[in-house]
Backbone as CSV, one residue per row, in Angstrom:
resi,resn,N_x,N_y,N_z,CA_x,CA_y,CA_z,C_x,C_y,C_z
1,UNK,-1.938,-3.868,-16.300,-2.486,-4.631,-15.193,-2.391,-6.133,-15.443
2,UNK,-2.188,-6.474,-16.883,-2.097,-7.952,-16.869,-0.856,-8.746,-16.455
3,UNK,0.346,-7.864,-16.061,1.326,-8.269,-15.219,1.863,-8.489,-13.895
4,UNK,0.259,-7.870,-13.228,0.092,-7.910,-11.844,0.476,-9.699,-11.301
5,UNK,1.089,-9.727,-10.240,1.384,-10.954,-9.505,0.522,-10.917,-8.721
6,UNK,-0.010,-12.256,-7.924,-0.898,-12.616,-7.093,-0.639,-11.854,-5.492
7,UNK,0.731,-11.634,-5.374,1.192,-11.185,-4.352,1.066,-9.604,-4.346
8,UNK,1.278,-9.129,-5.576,1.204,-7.661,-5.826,-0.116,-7.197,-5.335
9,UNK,-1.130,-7.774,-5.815,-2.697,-7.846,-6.026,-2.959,-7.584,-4.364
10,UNK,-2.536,-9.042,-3.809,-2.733,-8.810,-2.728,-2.412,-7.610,-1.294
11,UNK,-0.676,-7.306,-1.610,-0.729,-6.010,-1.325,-1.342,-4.927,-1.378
12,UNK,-2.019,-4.421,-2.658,-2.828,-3.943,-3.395,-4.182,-3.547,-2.403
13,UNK,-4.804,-5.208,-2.133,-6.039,-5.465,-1.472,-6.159,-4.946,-0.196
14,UNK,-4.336,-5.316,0.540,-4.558,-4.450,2.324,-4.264,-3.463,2.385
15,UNK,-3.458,-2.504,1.484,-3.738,-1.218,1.154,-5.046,-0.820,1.203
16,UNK,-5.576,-0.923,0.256,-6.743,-0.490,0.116,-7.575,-0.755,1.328
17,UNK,-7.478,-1.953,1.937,-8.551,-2.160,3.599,-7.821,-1.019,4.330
18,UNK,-6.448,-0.919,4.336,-5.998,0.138,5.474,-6.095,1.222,5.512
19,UNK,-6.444,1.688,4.187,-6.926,2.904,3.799,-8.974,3.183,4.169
20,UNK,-9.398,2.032,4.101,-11.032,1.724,4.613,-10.886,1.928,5.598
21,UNK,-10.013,1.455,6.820,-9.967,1.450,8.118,-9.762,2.713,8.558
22,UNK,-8.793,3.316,7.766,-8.139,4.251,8.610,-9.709,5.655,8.061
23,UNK,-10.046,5.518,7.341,-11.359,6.638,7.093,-12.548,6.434,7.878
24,UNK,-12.374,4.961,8.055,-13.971,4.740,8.967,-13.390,5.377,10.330
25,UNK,-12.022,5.249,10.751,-12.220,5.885,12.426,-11.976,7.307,12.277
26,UNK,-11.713,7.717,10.965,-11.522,9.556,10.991,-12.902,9.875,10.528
27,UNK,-14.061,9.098,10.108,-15.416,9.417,10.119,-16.145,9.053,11.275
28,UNK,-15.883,8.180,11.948,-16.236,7.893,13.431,-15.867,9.205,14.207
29,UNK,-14.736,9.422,14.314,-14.220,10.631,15.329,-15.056,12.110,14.861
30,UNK,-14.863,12.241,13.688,-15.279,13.458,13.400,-17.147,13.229,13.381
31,UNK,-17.569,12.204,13.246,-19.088,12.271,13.933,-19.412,12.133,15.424
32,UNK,-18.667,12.340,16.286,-18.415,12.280,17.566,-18.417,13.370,17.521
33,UNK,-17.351,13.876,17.154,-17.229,15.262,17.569,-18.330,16.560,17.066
34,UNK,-19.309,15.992,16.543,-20.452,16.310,15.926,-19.613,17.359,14.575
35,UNK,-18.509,17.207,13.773,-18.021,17.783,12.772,-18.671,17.189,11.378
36,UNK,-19.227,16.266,11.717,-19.749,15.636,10.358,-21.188,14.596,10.849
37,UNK,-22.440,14.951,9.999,-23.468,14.125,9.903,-23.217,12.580,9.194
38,UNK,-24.056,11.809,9.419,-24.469,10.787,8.714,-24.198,10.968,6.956
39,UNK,-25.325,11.910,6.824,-25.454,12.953,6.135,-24.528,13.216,5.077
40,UNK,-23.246,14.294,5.667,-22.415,14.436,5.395,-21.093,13.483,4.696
41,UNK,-21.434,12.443,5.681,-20.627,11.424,5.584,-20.785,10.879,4.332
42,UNK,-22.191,10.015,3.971,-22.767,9.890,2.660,-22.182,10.699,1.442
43,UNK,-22.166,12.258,1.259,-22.348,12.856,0.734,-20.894,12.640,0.025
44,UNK,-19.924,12.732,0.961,-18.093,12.743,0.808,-18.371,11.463,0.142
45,UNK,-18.484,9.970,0.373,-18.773,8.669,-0.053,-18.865,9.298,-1.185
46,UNK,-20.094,9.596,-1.277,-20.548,9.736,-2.916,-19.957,10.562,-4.007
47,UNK,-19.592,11.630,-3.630,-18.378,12.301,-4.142,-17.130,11.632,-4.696
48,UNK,-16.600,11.241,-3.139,-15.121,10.319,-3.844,-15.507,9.048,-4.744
49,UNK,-16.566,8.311,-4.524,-16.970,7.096,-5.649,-17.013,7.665,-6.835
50,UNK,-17.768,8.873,-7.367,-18.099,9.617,-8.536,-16.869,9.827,-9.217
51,UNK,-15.954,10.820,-7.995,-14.596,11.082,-8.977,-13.639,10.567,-9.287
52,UNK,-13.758,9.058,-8.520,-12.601,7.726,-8.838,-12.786,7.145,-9.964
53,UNK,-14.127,7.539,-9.750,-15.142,6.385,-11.542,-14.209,7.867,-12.995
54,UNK,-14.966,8.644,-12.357,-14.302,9.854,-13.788,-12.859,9.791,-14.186
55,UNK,-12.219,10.060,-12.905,-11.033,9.830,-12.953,-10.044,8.599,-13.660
56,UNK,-10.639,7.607,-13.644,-10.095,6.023,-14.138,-11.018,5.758,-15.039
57,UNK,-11.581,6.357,-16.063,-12.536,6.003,-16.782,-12.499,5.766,-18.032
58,UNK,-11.078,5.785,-18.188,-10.549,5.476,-19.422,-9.096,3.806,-18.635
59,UNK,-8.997,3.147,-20.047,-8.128,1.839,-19.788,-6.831,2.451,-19.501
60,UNK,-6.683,3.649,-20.120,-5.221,4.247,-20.083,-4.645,4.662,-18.841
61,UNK,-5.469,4.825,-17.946,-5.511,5.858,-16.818,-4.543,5.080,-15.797
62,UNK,-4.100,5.341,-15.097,-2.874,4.254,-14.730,-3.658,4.768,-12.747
63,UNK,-4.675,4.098,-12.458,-5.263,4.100,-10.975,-3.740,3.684,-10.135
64,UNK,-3.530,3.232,-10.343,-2.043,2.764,-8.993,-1.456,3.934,-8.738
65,UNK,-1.202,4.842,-9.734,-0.611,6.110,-9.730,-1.023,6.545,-9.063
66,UNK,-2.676,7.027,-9.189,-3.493,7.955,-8.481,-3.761,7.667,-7.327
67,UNK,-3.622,5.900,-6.973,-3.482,5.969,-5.186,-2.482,6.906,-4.840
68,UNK,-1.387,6.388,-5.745,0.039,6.633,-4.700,0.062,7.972,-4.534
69,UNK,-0.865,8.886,-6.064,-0.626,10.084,-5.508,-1.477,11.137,-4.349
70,UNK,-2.828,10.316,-4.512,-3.589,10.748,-3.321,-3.373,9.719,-2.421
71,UNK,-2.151,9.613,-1.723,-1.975,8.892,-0.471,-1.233,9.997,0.210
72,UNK,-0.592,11.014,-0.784,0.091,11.886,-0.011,-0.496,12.905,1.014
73,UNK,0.220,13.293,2.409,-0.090,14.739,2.576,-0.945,15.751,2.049
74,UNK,0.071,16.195,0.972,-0.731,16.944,-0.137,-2.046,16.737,-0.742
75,UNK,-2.199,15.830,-0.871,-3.501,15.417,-1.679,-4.647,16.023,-1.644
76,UNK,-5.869,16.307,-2.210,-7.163,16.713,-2.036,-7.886,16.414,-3.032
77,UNK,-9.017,16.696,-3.210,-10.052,15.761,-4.166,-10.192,16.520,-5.300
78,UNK,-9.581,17.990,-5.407,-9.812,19.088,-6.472,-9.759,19.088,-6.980
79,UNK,-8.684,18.450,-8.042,-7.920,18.190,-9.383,-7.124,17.037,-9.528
80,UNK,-7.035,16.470,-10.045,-6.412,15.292,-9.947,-4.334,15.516,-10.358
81,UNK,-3.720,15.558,-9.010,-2.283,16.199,-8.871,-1.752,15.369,-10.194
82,UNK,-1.870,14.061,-10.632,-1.193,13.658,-11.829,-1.562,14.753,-12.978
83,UNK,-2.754,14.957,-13.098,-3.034,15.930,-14.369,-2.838,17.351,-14.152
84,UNK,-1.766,17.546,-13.077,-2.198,18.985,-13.044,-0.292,19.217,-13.601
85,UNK,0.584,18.038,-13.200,1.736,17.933,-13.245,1.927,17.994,-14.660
């Protein structure tokens, strides 16, 4: 990470908002559609914060990876697809 460019970083940063954005209106919709509580909502939050922290919780852990690999399709919160490879 200490070779990151200012520009990289920043890419980095609207990724990550577009990825904020794009969950707040698939948690908006699906609490509309009464598929998910407040509640619920919280609960997923707290979950994915927990297993990002476990997951990257070592210096070694290479997080850029693990966006790119839970950005896919495929993805789900079960196992982490780098460690399962």
């Amino acid at each position: 990470m200490d070779n990151v460019t200012a520009a990289e970083w920043r890419l980095l940063l609207r990724l990550v908002l577009a990825q904020r954005l794009e969950i707040n209106a698939i948690e908006s919709a699906l609490k509309r559609a009464k598929a998910l509580t407040d509640a619920e909502v919280k609960a997923i939050r707290t979950q994915a914060s927990e297993t990002a922290t476990a997951w990257s919780s070592d210096d070694r852990d290479d997080v850029l990876a693990l966006i790119r690999i839970h950005s896919s399709c495929e993805a789900t919160m079960l196992v982490p697809p780098a460690r399962e490879q």
